[in-house]
C-alpha positions, -999 to 999 in steps of 0.1 A, spaced: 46 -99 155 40 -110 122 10 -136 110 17 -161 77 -5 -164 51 1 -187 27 41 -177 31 35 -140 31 45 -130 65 20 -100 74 26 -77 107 -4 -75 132 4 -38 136 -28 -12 141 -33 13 118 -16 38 148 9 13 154 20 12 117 18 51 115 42 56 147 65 33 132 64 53 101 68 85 122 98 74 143 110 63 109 110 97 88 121 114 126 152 95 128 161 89 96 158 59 90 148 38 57 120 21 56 102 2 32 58 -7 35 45 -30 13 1 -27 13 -6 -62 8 -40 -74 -6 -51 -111 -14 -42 -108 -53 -7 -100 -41 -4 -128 -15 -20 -150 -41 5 -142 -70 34 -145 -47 30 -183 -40 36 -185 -83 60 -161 -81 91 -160 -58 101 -128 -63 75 -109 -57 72 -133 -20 110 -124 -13 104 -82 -22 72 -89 5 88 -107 31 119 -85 28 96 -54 31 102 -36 72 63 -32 70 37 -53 58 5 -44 59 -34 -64 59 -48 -43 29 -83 -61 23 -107 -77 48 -97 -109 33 -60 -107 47 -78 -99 82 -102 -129 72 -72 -147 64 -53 -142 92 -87 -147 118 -89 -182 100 -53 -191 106 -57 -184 144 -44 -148 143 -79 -124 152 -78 -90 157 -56 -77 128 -62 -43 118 -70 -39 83 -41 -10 70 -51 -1 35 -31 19 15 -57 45 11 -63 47 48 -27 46 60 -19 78 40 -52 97 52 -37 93 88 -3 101 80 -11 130 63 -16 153 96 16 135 115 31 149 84 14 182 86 26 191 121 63 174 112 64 197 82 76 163 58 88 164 22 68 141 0 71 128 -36 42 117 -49 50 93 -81 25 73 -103 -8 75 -119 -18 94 -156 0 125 -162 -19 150 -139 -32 130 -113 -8 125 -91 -4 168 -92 -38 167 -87 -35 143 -54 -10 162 -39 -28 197 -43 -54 183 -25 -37 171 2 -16 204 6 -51 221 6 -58 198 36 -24 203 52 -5 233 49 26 222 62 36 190 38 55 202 8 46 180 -21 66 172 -54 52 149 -82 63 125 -115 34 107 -132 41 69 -134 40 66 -168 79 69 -179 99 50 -202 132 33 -191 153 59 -207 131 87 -183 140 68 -152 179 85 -149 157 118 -147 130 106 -120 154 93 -100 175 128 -103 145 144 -96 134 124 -62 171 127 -51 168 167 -54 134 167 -38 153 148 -6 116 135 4 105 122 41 82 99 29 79 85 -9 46 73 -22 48 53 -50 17 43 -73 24 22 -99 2 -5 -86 13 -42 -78 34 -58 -84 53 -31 -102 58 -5 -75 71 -31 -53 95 -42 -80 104 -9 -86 109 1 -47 130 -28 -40 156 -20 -70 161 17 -60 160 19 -21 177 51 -2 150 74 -19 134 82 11 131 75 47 99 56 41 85 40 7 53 32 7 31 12 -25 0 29 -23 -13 14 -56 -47 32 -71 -50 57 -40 -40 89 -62 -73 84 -79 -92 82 -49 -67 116 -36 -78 130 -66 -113 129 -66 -111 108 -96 -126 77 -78 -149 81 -52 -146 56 -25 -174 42 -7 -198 56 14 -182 48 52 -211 32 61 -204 2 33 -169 9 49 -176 -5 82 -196 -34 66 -162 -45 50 -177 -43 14 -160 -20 -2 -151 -44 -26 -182 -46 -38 -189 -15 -40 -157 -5 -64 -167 -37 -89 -201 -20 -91 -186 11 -97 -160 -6 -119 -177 -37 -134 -141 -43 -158 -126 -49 -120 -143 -90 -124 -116 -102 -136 -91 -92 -106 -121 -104 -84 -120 -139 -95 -87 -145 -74 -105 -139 -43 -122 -174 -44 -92 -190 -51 -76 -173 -22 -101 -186 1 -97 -222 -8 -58 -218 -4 -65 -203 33 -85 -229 39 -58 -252 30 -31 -238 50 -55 -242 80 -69 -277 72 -29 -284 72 -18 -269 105 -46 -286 123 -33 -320 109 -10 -336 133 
């Protein structure tokens, strides 16, 4: 079942819901492509129409923020999970542990995304990792695509942030049996970022906590208003007859 928010069609799977769909995915072999989708992304797509097609089109799409789940409670959908990308890799990470997976991690400066993935191998012995920074030019491409193609991975993380790892996901499918845009969370794999205490967690502000943490973040914040009002919209809309 999916839930529409302001034309982005989200799906009201659980975070173990999305992550046994993912499993029967890589297990059968078949390709699959989750899209982590956060009010700025929903918010761009109703100016942009391709970014709304490579969403909708996507076999997964999950509520990354508490203002999707907000979103979708207002719109007469409670009870969505709220799937970050952050949080859906954490719990595949054992699945992939005991199901021995291949994954390519690609994004982020050069070093962090080797970084992530030696912590996670630390973590879990049995996931064999590759890496590619995301910072290539056109004319590297040929030889990251070569090299994710060698690799043969399970499951293909790609953080490029949005929408640029969706663009970029959607023009070279087949990689993998599951691509997944996990945006910023090789920083956070890293160490690099530090996410918030799981007490602020709980309270759903989070967001708050990374713009104190990262004040230049203001300016991505401002959409969130706007995204409000446009909910607010869509509901006043459906109620009238």
């Amino acid at each position: 079942m999916r839930v529409d928010i302001l034309g982005i069609t989200v799906d009201t799977y659980s975070m173990q819901e999305t992550v046994e769909q993912i499993r029967q995915a890589v297990e059968g072999q078949l390709q699959i492509r989750v899209v982590t989708a956060n009010p700025e992304m929903i918010y761009a797509s109703e100016r942009n129409v391709r970014i709304k097609k490579l969403i909708n089109s996507a076999d997964i799409v999950t509520a990354d923020g508490i203002g999707v789940v907000w979103a979708a409670r207002r719109l007469g959908t409670p009870g969505l999970e709220r799937v970050t990308g952050i949080d859906l890799v954490h719990t595949l990470f054992p699945i992939a542990h005991a199901g021995k997976w291949r994954i390519f991690f690609l994004g982020g400066k050069p070093g962090v995304a080797e970084q992530a993935a030696n912590q996670v191998v630390r973590k879990n012995h049995g996931i064999t990792c590759a890496v590619m920074h995301g910072y290539f030019s056109p004319d590297d491409e040929p030889g990251v695509l070569e090299k994710i193609r060698y690799f043969r991975p399970d499951v293909l993380l790609v953080g490029l942030g949005a929408p640029r790892q969706e663009y970029w996901l959607a023009e070279h499918p087949g990689l993998a049996s599951v691509s997944i845009g996990v945006g910023g969370s090789f920083d956070a794999l890293a160490g690099i970022v530090v996410r918030a205490p799981k007490r602020i967690q709980d309270l759903h502000l989070e967001w708050l906590y990374r713009l104190w943490k990262e004040p230049w973040r203001w300016k991505r914040q401002v959409v969130l208003p706007r995204f409000v009002i446009k909910v607010l919209w869509q509901g006043f809309w459906r109620k009238t007859p």
